[in-house]
N, C-alpha and C positions, 0 to 999 in steps of 0.2 A: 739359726734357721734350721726345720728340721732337712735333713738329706737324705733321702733312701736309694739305695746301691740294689739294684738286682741285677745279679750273672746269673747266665745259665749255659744251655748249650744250643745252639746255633739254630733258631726258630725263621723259616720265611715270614714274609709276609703274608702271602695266600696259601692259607692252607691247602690251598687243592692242588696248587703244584709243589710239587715235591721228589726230590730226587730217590731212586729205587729205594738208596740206602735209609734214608730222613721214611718213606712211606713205608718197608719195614717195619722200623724200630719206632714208627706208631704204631704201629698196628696191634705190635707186640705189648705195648704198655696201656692203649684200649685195652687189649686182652685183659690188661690186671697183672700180667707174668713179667717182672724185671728180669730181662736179661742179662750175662754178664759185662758188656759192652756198655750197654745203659747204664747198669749199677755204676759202673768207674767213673762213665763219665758224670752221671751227677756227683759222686764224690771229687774228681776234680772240680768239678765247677763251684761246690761247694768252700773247696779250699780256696777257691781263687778270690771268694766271696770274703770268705774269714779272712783274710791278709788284706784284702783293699777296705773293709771296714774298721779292721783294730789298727790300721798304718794310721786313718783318719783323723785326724782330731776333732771330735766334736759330734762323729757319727752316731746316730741314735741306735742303729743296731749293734754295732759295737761296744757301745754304750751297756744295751742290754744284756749284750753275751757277756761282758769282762765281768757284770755284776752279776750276773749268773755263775758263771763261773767261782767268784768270788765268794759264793756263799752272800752275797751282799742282796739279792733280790727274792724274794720269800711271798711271793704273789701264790695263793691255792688256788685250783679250779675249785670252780661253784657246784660243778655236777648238776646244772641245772639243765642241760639239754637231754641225760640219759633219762632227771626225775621225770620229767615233760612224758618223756616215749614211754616210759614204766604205767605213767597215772593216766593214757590216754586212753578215753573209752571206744575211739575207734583207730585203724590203721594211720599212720603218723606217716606224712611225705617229705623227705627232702630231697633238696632241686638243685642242680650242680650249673651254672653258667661257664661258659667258655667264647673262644672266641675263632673256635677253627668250623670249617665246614662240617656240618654232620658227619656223620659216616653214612646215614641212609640217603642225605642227597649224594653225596659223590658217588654213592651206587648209581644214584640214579642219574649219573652224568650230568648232575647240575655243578657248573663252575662257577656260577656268578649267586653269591650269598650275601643278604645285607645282616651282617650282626647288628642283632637290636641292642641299644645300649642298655648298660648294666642299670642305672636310673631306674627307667623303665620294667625292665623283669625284676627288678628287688621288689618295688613296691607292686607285681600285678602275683610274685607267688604269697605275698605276705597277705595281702585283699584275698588271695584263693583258698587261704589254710594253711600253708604249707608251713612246716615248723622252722624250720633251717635252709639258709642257703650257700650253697660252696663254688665258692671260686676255684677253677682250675686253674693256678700256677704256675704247671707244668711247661716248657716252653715246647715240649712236642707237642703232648696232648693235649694244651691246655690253652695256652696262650695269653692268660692273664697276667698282671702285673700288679707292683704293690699300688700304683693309683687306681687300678681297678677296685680293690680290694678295700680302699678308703672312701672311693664313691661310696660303694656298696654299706659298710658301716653308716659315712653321714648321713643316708638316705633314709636305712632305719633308726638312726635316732633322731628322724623328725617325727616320727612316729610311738614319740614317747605317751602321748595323751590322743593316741587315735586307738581305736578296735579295729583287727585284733592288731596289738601291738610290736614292735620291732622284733625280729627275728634274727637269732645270732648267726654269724658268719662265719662259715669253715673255710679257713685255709687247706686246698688241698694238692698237696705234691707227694714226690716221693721222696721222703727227708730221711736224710741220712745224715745230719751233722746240726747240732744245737744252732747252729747260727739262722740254719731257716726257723727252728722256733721262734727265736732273734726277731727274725721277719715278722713272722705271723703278729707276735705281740707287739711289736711297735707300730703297724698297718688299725690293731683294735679290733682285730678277728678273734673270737672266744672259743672257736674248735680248727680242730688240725685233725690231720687224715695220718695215722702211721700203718704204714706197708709192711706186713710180715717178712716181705721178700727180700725188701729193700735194704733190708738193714740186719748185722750182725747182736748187734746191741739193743733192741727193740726197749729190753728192762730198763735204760739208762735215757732213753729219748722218754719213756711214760714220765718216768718219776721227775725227767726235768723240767717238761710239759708241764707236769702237774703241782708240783711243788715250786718253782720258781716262775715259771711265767705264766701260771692261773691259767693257763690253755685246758681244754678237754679233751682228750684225746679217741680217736676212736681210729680200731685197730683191724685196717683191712685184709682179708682172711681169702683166701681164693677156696670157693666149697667144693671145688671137682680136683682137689689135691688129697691124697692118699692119706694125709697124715691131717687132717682137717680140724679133727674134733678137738686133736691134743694141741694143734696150735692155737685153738679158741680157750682151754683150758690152761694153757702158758698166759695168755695174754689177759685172762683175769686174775691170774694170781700175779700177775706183773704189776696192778692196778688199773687197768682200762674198766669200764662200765660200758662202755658200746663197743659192740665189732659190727662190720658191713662186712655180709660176705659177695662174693662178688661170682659169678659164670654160672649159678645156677638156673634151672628152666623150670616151667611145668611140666616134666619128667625126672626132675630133683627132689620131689616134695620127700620124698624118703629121708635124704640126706638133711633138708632142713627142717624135719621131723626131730630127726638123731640128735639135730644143735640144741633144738631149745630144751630136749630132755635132759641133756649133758649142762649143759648151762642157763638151770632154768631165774639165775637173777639179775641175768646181763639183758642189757636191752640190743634185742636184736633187728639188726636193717638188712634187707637185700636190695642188692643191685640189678634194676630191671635192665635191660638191653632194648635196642629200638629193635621194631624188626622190619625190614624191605617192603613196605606197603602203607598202603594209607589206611589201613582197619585202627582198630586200640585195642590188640587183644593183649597187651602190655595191661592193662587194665584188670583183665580178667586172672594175668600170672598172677600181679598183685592183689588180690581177694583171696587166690590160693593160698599166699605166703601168710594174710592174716588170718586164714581157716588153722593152719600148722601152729600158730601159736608167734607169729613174727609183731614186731611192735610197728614197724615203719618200712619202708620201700627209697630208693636211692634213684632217681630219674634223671637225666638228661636230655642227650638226643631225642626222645619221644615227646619231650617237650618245644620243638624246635621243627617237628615233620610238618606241620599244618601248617600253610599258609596260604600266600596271594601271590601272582606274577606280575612284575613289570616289566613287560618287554620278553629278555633274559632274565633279570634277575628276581632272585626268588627272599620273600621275605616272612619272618615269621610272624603269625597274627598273635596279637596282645590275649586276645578274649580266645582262641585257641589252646594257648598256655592255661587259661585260669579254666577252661572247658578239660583238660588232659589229669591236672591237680585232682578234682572235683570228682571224676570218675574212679580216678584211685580209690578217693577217702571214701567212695558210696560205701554202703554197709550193705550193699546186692550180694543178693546169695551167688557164689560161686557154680551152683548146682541147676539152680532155672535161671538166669540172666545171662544176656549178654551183653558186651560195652561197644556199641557202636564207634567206630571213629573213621567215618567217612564224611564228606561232604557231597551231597546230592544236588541236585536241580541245576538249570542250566538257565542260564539267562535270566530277565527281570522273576524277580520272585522267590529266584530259589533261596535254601534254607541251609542253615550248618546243623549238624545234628552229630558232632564230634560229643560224646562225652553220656549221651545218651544212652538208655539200658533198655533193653527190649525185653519183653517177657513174651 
């Protein structure tokens, strides 16, 4: 029977209470920036990992790594998520699920959040367009687990003989040690997320990703670091095909200007940010980044602000998510349009008009 082990580092329950220190060293890895604390400790936990799955007898991840290790497992990536973002003739979205509180409601002093289940948002980004979707891992930031991870797989592949059809699944942490690759390939997630920051070895996690366990790998790059363009340039000669850069704004377009001339055959994603209001002008950064020459956009929280109240608690709308996707991928000119993302009207009648473009 298969077994799956996941350690990490010590996740509450409710994301929204959280001790000084735990809402820190979120904050800081939302930010995108591993710091040295963080880094160690997914390194321990990672080792805690490797020894309670190779002690095992019979463990499928361990399973995995000893044959990795061993030269005994020779799985390629497909490259079919970078072909995808390369041949699209418009902006390409991927949608990252998690399981903690936004960050824009906890701005907004909402405590009580119903996470919509993973079911649910697999099949309403894949119905909306969206090319890929990634589970966050993380157990700070992220919350997810390898059963999440598996739902999410079985769900698109019922979706083998539907339009459009299944969309592959990014594992996303910050890996520092083969054994989460381990993870990701035995769960049947076909991309993984590697952190510049994260890791000393960045060359040895691609090449392992890619050559033993058929992972894609895509190499997350923080675009407001000094040294930005050369680590985008390291990480394609490392063998990546996708980088997501991550902190940029519409006040960045310079900088991601700069990327896709430096690297004009990697396929390039940014990472939108939510931002403290109920507009979608997340919408409009994204039309900027595909005006610069970007292939795709990286969403979350923005996908998660809309919703309905009960009571207290606050819940995300299904058809708000596939309204936030849709707005992305418009091909609205950056220059006369705007992306409405408000909800109007009061009482019997009123109307959503999240996703909507005004001219």
């Amino acid at each position: 029977m298969l077994r799956l082990v996941f350690l990490g580092l010590f996740c509450p329950l409710d994301g929204f209470l959280l001790l000084p220190q735990q809402e820190s060293m979120r904050e800081m890895i939302k930010m995108n920036g591993l710091g040295v604390l963080a880094r160690k400790a997914k390194e321990n936990a990672a080792k805690n990992l490797r020894q309670v799955v190779c002690a095992e007898e019979g463990n499928a991840i361990g399973k995995a790594l000893k044959e990795s290790e061993n030269g005994m497992l020779a799985h390629k990536a497909s490259g079919a998520l970078a072909k995808k973002l390369k041949d699209a003739r418009s902006l390409c979205v991927l949608c990252e699920y998690h399981k903690k509180t936004p960050s824009i409601l906890r701005a907004q002093k909402i405590a009580e959040y119903e996470i919509p289940e993973i079911e649910l948002v697999s099949a309403e980004i894949r119905r909306a367009g969206a090319v890929a979707l990634a589970l966050n891992v993380d157990p700070i930031s992220g919350g997810c687990d390898e059963n999440d991870v598996i739902k999410a797989v079985n769900e698109q592949n019922k979706a083998q003989t539907d339009f459009p059809g299944p969309v592959p699944i990014i594992w996303s942490d910050f890996i520092v040690d083969q054994v989460q690759l381990a993870q990701a390939y035995v769960t049947g997630a076909k991309v993984v997320t590697l952190h510049s920051e994260a890791t000393t070895h960045l060359s040895d996690l691609i090449d392992a990703a890619v050559s033993s366990f058929g992972l894609e790998p895509i190499v997350v790059i923080p675009g407001t670091s000094d040294d930005y363009l050369q680590r985008a340039k390291d990480a394609e000669t490392a063998g990546t095909n996708i980088l997501l850069i991550t902190g940029l704004t519409q006040a960045d377009m310079s900088r991601a200007e700069a990327l896709r001339k430096e690297c004009p055959s990697l396929a390039l994603v940014a990472k939108i940010d939510a931002n403290a209001d109920q507009g979608l002008e997340e919408a409009e950064t994204a039309w900027l980044f595909r005006d610069v020459g970007f292939d795709a956009v990286y969403i979350s929280d923005v996908l998660y602000k809309f919703g309905v109240f009960s009571g207290k608690l606050f819940a995300a709308a299904p058809d708000s998510i596939t309204s936030v996707i849709k707005a992305m991928r418009s091909k609205a000119s950056s220059s006369f349009a705007r992306a409405s993302g408000h909800f109007s009207g009061k009482g019997e009648g009123a109307k959503e008009y999240l996703g909507d473009l005004l001219m």
